[in-house]
Every structure is written in structure tokens, then in C-alpha cells.
C-alpha atoms as one frame of an Amber mdcrd trajectory, in Angstrom:
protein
 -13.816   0.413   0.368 -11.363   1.088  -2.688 -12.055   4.906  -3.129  -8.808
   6.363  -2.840  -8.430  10.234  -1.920  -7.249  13.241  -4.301  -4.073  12.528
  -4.176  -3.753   8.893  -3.112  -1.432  10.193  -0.267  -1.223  10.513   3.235
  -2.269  13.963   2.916  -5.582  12.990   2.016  -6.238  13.139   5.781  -6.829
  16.615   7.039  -4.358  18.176   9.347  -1.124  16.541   8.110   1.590  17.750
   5.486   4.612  15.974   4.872   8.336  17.194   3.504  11.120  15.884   1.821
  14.946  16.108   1.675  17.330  14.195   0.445  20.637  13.856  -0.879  21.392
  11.329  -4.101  25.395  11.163  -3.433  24.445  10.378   0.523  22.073   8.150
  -1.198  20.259   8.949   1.859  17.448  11.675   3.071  14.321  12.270   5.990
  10.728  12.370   5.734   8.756  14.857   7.825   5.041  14.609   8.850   3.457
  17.875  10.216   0.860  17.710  12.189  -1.259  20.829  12.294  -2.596  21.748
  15.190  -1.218  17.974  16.802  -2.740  15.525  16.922  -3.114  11.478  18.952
  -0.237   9.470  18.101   0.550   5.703  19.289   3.670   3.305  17.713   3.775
  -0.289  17.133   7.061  -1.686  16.749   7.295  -5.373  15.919  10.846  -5.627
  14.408  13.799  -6.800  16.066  16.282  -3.833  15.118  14.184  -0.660  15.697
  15.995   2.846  16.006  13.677   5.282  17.373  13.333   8.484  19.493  11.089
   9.576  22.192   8.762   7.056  21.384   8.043   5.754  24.761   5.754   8.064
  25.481   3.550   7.252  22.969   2.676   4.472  25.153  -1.579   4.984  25.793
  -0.155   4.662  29.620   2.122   7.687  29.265   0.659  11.578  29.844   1.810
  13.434  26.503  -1.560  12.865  24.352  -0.653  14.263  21.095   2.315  15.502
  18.754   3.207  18.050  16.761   5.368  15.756  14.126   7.123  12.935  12.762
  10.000  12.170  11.531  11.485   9.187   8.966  15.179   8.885   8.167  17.978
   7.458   6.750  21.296   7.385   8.244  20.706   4.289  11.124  21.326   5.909
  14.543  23.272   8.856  12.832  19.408   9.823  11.065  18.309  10.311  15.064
  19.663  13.874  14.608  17.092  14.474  12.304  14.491  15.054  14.616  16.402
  17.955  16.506  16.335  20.075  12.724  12.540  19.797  12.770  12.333  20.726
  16.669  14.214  23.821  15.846  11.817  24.433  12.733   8.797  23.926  15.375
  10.225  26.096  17.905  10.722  29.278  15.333   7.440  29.205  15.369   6.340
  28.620  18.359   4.592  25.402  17.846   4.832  22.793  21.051   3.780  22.318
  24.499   4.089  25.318  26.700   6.051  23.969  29.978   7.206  26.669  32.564
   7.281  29.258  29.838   9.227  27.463  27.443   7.845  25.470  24.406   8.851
  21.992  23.862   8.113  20.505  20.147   6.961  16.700  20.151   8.611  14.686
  17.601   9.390  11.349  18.013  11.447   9.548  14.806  12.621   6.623  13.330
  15.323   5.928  11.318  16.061   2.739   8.890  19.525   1.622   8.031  20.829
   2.600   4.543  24.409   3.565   5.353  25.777   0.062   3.012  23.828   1.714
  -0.274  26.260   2.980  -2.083  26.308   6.817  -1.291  29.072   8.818   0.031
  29.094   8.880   4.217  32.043  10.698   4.506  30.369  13.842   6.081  33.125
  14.604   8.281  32.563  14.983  12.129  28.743  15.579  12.127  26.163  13.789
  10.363  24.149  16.022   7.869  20.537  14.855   9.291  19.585  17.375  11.636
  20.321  20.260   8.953  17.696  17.832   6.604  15.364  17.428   8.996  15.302
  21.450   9.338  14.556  21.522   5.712  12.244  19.161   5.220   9.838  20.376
   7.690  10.254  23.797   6.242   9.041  22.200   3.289   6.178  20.428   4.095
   3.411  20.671   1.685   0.224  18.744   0.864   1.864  17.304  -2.333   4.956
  15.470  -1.770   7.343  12.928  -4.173   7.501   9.165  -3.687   9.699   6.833
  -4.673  13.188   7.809  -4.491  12.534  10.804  -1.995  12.911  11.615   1.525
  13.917   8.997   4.092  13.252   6.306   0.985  15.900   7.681  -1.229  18.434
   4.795  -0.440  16.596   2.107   0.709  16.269  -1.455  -0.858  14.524  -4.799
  -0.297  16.519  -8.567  -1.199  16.387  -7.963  -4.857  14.906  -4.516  -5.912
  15.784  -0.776  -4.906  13.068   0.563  -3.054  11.692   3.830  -1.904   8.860
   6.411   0.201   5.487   5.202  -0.641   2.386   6.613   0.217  -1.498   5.641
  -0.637  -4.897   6.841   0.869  -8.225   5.234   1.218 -11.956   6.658   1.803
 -14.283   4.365   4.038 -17.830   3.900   3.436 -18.470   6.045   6.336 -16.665
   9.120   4.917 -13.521   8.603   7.096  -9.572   9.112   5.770  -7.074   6.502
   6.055  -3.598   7.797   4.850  -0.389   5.618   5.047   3.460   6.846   4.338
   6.116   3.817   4.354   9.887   4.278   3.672  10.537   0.450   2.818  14.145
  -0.742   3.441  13.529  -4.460   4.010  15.151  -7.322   4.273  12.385  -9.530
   2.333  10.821  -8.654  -0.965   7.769  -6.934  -1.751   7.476  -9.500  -5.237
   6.626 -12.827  -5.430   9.496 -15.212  -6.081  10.933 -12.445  -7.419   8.587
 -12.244 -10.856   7.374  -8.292 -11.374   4.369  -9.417  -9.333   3.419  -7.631
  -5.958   2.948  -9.281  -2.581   0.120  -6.688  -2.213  -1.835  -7.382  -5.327
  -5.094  -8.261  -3.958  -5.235  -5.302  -2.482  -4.101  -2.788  -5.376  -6.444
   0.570  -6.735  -6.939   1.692 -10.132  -3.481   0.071 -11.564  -1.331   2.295
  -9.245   1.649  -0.433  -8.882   1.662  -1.671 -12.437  -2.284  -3.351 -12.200
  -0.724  -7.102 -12.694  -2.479  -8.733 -10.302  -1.327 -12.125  -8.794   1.226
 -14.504 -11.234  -0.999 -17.550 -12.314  -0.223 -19.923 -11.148   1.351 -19.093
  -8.001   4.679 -20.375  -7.321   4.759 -23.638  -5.646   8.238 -23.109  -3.358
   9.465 -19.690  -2.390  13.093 -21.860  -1.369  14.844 -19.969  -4.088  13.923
 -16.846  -2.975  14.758 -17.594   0.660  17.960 -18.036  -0.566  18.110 -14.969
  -2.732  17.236 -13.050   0.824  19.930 -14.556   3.238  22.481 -14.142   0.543
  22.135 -10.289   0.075  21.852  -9.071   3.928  24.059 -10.584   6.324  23.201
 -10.518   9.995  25.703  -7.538  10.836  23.584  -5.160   8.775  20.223  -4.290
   9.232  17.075  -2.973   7.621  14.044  -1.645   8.574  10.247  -0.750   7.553
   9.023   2.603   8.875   5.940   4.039   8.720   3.170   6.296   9.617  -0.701
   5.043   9.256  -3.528   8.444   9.958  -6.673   8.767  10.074  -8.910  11.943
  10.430 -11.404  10.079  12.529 -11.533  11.164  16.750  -9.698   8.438  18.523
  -8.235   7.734  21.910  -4.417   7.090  22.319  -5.344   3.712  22.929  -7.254
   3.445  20.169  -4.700   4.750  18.236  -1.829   2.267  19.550  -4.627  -0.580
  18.101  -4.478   1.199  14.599  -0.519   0.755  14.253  -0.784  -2.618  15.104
  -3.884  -3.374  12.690  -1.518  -1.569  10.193   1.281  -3.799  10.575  -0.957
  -6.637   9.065   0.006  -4.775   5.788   3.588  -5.207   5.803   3.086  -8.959
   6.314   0.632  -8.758   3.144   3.148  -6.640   1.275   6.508  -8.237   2.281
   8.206 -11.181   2.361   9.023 -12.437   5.505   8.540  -9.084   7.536   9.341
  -8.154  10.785  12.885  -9.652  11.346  15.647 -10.324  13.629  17.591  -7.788
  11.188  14.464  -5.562  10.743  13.149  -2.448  12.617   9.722  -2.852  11.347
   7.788   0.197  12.947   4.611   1.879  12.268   3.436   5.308  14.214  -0.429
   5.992  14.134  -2.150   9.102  13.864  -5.429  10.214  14.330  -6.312  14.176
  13.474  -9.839  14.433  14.491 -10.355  16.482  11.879 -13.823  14.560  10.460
 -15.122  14.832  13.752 -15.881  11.042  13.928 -16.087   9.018  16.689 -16.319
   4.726  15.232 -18.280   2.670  16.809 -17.097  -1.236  17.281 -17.785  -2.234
  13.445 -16.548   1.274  12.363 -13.246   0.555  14.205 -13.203  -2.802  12.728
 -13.640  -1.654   9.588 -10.918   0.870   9.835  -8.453  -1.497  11.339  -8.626
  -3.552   8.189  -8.782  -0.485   5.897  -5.204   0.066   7.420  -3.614  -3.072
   6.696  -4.799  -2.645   3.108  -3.645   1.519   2.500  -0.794   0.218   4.283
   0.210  -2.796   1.647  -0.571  -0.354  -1.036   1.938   2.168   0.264   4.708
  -0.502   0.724   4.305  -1.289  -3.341   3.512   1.863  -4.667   7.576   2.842
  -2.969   8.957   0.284  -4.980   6.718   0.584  -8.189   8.083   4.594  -7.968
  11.665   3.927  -7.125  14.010   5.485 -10.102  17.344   4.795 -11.355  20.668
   7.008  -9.818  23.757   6.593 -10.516  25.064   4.507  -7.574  22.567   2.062
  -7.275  23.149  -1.306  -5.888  20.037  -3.183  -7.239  17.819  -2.501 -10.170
  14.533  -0.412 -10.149  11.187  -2.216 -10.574  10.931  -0.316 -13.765  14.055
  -0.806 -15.416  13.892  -4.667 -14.714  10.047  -5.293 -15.495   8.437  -1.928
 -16.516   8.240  -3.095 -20.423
């Protein structure tokens, strides 16, 4: 259960393709994940900030089974906007739900608050997001940047600039699990903030700087706590988002269990998740494109398999963040990397 796929990225799961924009004097961008052909979608949202968009009817009670994409973005409520570029990108070509002869894109969003980065938000009277979200589903591709890219390009945890991260995992059973995070938190992703990650245990192959667990582990974390409540007062806010896919068959109900399996990986990968002053969210996604139906233990298996792509996704942002000029707190690399 620690075979990654070709690219270690959510793309690794048939059907999905995922585009960047953003904007380093912003300090802000959006993330969009296509979803060809649609496919089941469910959200979890266990943060006590969330900004989102037409996510109530991801609901397994609601009708509308599937959608046709996602969206991630900077920008707090402003970033909302985003999702109306990639409609418009959807609707030249005619991808949505036909209603009364007309068709009708699905693309629910979430946004995560980065407008106190640094960056420039004097964009006049509109925001820039929906023109971004345009563009980045225009550019959607199978390979994509993490790190400081997309709706990660100005985020930040207590003490460490963070970014878009993205891992994938192969089951035993041949099945995809692909996670994409944009990881704006009010925690930290390392412990007592050493160059060690949260999500260690779980790490493949090196691909967050292979350190492994400090030894011994710290015996207080008051410090930190400190470090935390300093650097984010309660009128600002942060936010987790993220997408966890699969290319196994599920229901939408079965797909609404996935986020919330997922969101076991931002408790393993940050430190304390799922605040007051956090939008923690996680949409789910399931392609069908394997053809596989899970049984119980299959399911089971996947479930955890989610919480651990999705750890490894929240690390790998940070691990990949790079230096611009306006940052507010250092890079992983620059502070630990020799």
C-alpha cells in the first residue's frame, strides 16, 4: 500500500486533469480539477470558517449525481468568482447538464483566505478570479506544478509558507487514490516546529525530505501553541481545501464517506486542524474509470488509503513551497533544506 502512481499526483486517477493560475504580486491564484466525462462528487467540511459554492448539493440526499469540475482559490469570498471563469470555459464547449435546452456546467468551489499575505489586492472594482479561473481550466493538463502554484501560491501555516500539494497512491487491488490540498492553515504541518513532518509515518520514497520522525519526540508542544495563537488572530482566517479521487465505481454516498475518511489526514498532517478560524474542506471524487466496485474490506481499505495520500499531499505543499519576493514566512527549504 505505498506504490505511488506515475506522477505521484492526483492525475494518477483516470478521468481528471487539473490547471493552474496564479499571480505572484496578488500573491494569490485558483486550482482547477476537470473532470472528464463527470464524475460522483460528495464534500466534507469540518472547519469552522468554510467559503464554498454550490456545494449543497453534493449532499448524497440531493438529485445532481455528478460534476463536471472543481475549483480551489485564493482570494476568501472574492476567489468565489472563480468558479463562474471555469463555467464559461465549460459552456464553450458544451460540457454540462442539458436542462430545457440550455447547458448548465457543475462546479462547486472553495476558496481559502490569503488576502493578509503580502501581495497587492488593489485590483480595482472587480476581483481578478473569475478571469483565472477561465484560464486555468483552459489549461488543465495531466502534469501540473505544486508548491507555490494555483490556489496555493499565497498560502501559509503558523510558521512556514505553504503551498498546492498533491500525492497519489496504488492499492493492492489495482485501484487509484489521488489527493490535491492547497494548505493555508492555521496550525503547522512540523513538529514543534523542527524540519520534521507531522505526516512522516506516512511518507513515500523521500518525497518531503525522507526525515522521518525527530527522536525523541518532543515532550510539550506549549511553545508551539504559542507560536500559533501569536501569528493568526481570530479576525483572520485560514483554511485547508482539498480534493481526494479515486477511479474506483462508487455511490454519492459512498463518496461523501471518502471525504470524511480523508479528513483523518489533515489531523495526521497538521497541527491542531480543523479550527474555529479554519475552513477545513475536502471534496471527493470518484471517476469510475477502473470499473471497480469495493466490497466492505476494499472500502475499508480505501478509506484509510485516503487519510494517508491525503497527509502526504498536505507535506509534499509545504516541502515544494519556493521563495518570492513578498513573502511573509520562510520556505521549508530555505530554513531547513541544508
Amino acid at each position: 500500500m505505498k506504490t505511488t502512481g506515475p506522477g505521484n499526483l492526483i492525475t494518477d486517477v483516470e478521468g481528471l486533469l487539473v490547471g493552474n493560475v496564479q499571480d505572484t504580486d496578488l500573491n494569490s491564484g485558483v486550482t482547477t480539477v476537470l473532470c472528464e466525462g463527470g464524475a460522483v462528487a460528495s464534500v466534507q467540511v469540518l472547519g469552522g470558517a468554510p467559503g464554498t459554492r454550490d456545494t449543497d448539493l453534493l449532499e448524497p440526499h440531493n438529485t445532481v449525481d455528478s460534476v463536471h469540475a472543481l475549483v480551489l482559490s485564493g482570494g476568501s469570498a472574492y476567489g468565489l468568482d472563480a468558479a463562474t471563469g471555469v463555467q464559461a470555459a465549460l459552456r464553450e464547449r458544451n460540457i454540462g447538464f442539458e436542462v430545457a435546452g440550455f447547458c448548465v456546467p457543475i462546479v462547486p468551489s472553495a476558496i481559502l483566505f490569503d488576502l493578509a499575505n503580502g501581495g497587492n489586492k488593489d485590483w480595482g472594482r472587480y476581483p481578478p478570479y473569475r478571469e483565472m479561473g477561465y484560464a486555468s481550466a483552459n489549461s488543465a493538463s495531466r502534469a501540473f506544478q505544486i508548491g507555490t502554484a494555483g490556489a496555493g501560491t499565497g498560502a501559509l501555516t503558523a510558521d512556514l509558507k505553504a503551498g498546492l500539494g498533491s500525492a497519489s497512491l496504488v492499492m493492492d487491488n489495482g485501484v487509484t487514490l489521488g489527493a490535491l490540498v492547497a494548505v493555508n492553515a492555521v496550525g503547522t504541518t512540523n513538529v514543534a516546529g523542527g524540519a520534521h513532518f507531522w505526516a512522516a509515518p506516512f511518507e513515500v520514497d523521500g518525497e518531503f525530505g525522507g526525515l522521518g520522525l525527530p527522536s525523541p519526540l518532543p515532550q510539550s508542544t506549549t511553545d508551539l501553541r504559542i507560536k500559533f495563537r501569536d501569528n493568526h488572530s481570530p479576525e483572520g482566517a485560514s483554511t485547508t481545501i482539498a480534493v481526494i479521487a479515486t477511479d474506483a465505481v462508487m455511490t454519492k454516498a459512498e463518496a461523501k464517506r471518502l471525504a470524511i475518511a480523508a479528513h483523518d489526514g489533515f489531523s495526521r498532517a497538521i497541527w491542531p486542524s480543523h479550527t474555529p478560524f479554519d475552513g477545513d474542506l475536502i471534496f471527493s471524487l470518484a471517476t469510475g474509470k477502473s470499473g471497480k466496485q469495493l466490497d466492505v474490506n476494499g472500502f475499508l481499505d480505501l478509506c484509510a488509503g485516503a487519510a494517508a495520500v491525503m497527509s502526504r499531499a498536505i507535506a509534499r505543499g509545504v516541502y515544494h513551497a519556493t521563495a518570492q519576493p513578498n513573502d511573509m514566512l520562510p520556505t521549508w527549504k530555505s530554513k531547513f533544506g541544508k
